[in-house]
ZAMARGU-4260 file (C-alpha; in steps of 0.2 Angstrom, whole numbers, plus 5000, padded with zeros to 4 digits):
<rodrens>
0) 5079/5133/4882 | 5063/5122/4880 | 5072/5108/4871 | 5084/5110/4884 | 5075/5106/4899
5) 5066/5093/4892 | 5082/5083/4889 | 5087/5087/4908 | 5069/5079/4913 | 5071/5067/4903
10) 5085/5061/4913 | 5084/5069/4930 | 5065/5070/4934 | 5061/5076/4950 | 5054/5069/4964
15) 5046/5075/4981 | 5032/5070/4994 | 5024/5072/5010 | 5025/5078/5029 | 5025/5058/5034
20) 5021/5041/5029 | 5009/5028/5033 | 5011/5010/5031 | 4996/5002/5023 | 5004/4988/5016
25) 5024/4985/5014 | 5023/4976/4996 | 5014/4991/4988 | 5024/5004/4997 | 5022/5017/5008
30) 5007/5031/5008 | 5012/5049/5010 | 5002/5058/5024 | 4985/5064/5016 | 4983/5081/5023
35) 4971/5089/5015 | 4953/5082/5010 | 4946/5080/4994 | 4933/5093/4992 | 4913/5084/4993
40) 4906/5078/4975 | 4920/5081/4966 | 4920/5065/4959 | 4919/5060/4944 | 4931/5073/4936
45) 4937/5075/4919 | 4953/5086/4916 | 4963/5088/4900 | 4980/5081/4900 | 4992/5080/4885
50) 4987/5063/4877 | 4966/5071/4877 | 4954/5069/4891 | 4957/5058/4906 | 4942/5055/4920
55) 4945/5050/4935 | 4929/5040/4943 | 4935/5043/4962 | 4946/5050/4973 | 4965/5047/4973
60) 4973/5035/4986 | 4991/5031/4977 | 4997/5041/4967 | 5013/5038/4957 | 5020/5054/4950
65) 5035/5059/4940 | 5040/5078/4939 | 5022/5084/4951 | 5026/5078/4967 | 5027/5095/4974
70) 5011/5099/4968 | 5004/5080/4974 | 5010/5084/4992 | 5007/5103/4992 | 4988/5099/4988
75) 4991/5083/5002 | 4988/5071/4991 | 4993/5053/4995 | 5009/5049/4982 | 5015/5031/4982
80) 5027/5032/4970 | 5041/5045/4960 | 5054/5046/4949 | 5072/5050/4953 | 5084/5063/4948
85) 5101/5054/4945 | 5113/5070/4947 | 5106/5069/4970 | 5116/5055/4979 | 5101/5050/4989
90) 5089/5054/4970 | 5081/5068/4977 | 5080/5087/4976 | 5089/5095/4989 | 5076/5105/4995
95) 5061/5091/4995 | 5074/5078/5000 | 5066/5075/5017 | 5050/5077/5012 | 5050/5059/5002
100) 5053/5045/5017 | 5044/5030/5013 | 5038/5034/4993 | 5045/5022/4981 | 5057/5029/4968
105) 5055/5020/4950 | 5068/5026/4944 | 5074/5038/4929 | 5067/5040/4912 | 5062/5027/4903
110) 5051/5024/4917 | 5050/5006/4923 | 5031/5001/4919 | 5029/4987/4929 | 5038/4995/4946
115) 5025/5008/4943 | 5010/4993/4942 | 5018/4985/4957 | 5014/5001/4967 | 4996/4998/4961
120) 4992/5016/4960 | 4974/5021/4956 | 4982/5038/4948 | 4998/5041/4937 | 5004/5061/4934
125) 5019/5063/4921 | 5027/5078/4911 | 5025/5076/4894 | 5021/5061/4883 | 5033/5051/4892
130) 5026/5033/4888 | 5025/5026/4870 | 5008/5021/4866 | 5010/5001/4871 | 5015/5008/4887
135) 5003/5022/4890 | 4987/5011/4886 | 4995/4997/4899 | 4996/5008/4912 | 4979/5015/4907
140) 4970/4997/4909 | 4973/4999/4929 | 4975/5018/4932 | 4970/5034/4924 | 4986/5042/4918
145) 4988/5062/4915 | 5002/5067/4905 | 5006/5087/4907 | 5013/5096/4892 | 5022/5108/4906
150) 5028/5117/4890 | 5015/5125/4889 | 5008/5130/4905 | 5012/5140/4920 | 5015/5133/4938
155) 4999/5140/4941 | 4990/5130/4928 | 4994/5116/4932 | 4992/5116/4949 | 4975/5118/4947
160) 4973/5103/4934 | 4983/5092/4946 | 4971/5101/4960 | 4954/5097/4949 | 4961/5078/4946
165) 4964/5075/4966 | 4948/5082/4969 | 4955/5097/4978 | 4954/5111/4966 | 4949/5124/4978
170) 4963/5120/4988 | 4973/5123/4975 | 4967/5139/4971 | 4971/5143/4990 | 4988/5143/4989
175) 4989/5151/4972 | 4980/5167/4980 | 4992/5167/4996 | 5007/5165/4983 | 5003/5181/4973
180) 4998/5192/4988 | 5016/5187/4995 | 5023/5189/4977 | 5013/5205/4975 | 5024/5212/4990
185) 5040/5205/4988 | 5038/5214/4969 | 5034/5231/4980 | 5050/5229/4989 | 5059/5224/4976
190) 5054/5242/4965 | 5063/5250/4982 | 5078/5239/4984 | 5084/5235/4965 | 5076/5252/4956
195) 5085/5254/4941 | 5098/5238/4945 | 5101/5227/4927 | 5103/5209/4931 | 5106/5193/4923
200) 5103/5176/4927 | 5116/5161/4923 | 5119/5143/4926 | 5138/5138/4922 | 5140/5125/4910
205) 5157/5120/4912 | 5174/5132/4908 | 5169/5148/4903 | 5153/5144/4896 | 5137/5148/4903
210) 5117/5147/4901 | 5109/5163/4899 | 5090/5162/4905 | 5079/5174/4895 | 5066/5186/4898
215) 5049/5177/4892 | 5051/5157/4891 | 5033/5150/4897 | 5034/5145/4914 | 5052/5146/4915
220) 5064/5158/4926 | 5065/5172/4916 | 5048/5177/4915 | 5049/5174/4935 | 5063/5189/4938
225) 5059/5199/4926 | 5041/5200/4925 | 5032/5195/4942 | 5046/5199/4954 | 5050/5215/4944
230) 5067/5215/4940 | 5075/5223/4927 | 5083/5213/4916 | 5100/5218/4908 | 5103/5224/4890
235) 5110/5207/4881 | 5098/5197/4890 | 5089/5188/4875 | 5070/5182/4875 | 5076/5164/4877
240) 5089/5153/4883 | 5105/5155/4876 | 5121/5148/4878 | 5139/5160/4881 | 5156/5164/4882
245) 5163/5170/4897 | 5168/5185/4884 | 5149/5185/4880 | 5147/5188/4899 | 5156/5202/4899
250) 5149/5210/4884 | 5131/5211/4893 | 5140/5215/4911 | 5127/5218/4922 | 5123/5226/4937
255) 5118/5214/4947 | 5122/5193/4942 | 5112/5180/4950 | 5120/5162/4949 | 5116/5146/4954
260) 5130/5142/4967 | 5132/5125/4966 | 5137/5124/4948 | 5149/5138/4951 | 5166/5130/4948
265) 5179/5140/4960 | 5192/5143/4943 | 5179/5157/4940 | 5186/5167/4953 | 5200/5168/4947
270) 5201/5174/4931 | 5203/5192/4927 | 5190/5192/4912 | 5176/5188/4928 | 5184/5199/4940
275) 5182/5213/4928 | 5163/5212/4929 | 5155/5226/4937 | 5145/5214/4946 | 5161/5207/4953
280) 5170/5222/4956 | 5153/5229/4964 | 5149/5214/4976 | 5132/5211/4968 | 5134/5193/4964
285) 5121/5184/4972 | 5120/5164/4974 | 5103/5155/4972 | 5104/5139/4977 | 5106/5124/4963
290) 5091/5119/4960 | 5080/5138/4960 | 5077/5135/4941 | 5070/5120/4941 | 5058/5126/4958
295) 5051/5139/4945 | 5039/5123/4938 | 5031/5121/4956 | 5022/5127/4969 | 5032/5123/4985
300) 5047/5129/4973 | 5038/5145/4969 | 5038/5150/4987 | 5054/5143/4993 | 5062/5153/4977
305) 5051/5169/4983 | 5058/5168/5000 | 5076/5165/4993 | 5076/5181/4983 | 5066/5192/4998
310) 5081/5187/5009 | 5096/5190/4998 | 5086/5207/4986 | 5074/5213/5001 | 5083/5209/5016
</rodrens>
């Protein structure tokens, strides 16, 4: 599943940004609105990012990020510049879409370096080791440059990091306590509402062939559903990603099947084999908008994905 997404970022990396834009100076690029603070004497901070230990001797007023941005303008950090998912018409996420007026796109992997010195940012966030070492010690020589191995850490992890680089750790930690008392509840109501339900989780990849999300990838979907929020998943549902047959579909034939709508092609419908599924037959299929997987990486995701699954489980 792993390898999986990190080929989809590598090509669609996601972008979002703030409430508003300031215009501080039109060849460098538009400022996102700075809504919170940094908190007092944070600086100098030292966090750890994938390539070792990066400090950062003040506090951020551009920001260029690629794959963060929700967590940059959750935390009200000032983000200058972001990368671009290629499969949006207007390369953006359709949920932070309106969000990101005025920050600079630079484009999909491999990054442009020099659109991202244009932007003369004074701090660079990236997912995974996603420069080469000629390019990672250019962009060091004018900004500090984190590079996140999101493999490995939960939302909640690296929230804080970004939190503890922006100089608005405790901040950060706000929002991850007001996310699990909501999360806390919505698991509550889910033990009412899907007691005993068995569900799976697919993304379509083209005819008859779907992804299968697991139980227990890191940081991923799975662990999401059928850990936090509580919900039981199906016998057949393997640990990790997988990909199916339509035929595999139905040998698991769950109770209740969650599926991202926009990559449901309408031939699905259709077909026998699908309407066979109890699910089907039951009217327990229920569509998550297109991009709740990637939303399970971030913060501002997090809780639009909670909200999503309260209003269509919990009503």
């Amino acid at each position: 599943m792993k390898a999986n997404f990190v080929g989809l970022m590598l090509c669609i990396v996601m972008a979002l940004s703030g409430c508003g834009t300031s215009d501080t100076n039109n060849s460098r690029g538009a400022v996102a609105e700075v809504t919170t603070n940094a908190d007092a004497n944070a600086f100098p901070v030292t966090v750890m990012g994938a390539d070792g230990e990066v400090t950062i001797k003040k506090e951020p007023k551009r920001v260029v990020s690629v794959f963060y941005e929700d967590n940059v303008i959750a935390l009200g950090g000032a983000l200058v510049g972001s990368g671009t998912v290629a499969n949006d018409d207007d390369g953006y996420f359709d949920y932070l879409a309106d969000k990101m007026q005025g920050v600079q796109q630079i484009g999909t992997y491999p990054y442009n370096i020099e659109k991202i010195i244009a932007l003369q940012p004074d701090l660079v966030i990236m997912a995974g080791k996603v420069f080469d070492e000629e390019q990672y010690k250019k962009l060091s020589t004018i900004s500090p440059v984190i590079q996140i191995d999101f493999q490995t850490m939960t939302w909640e992890e690296v929230h804080l990091l970004i939190g503890k680089a922006l100089g608005k750790e405790a901040a950060a930690r706000a929002y991850i306590e007001e996310y699990k008392t909501k999360e806390a509840a919505l698991k509550a109501e889910l033990q009412k509402t899907m007691a005993g339900k068995e569900v799976a989780y697919i993304t379509p990849d083209g005819k008859e062939k779907f992804s299968l999300w697991g139980r227990t990838d890191k940081g991923d979907v799975g662990p999401i559903l059928y850990d936090r929020f509580g919900l039981t998943a199906a016998p057949g549902v393997p640990d990790t990603y997988e990909s199916i047959s339509l035929e595999g579909l139905v040998k698991i034939d769950p109770e209740v099947l969650l599926i991202s709508k926009s990559y449901f092609p309408e031939d699905f419908k259709n077909m026998a084999t699908w309407k066979n599924l109890r699910a089907v037959k039951n009217n327990q299929v229920y569509e998550l908008d297109k991009d709740f997987r990637i939303k399970a990486y971030y913060p501002l995701g997090m809780m639009d994905n909670l909200n999503q699954v309260e209003q269509l489980l919990a009503p």
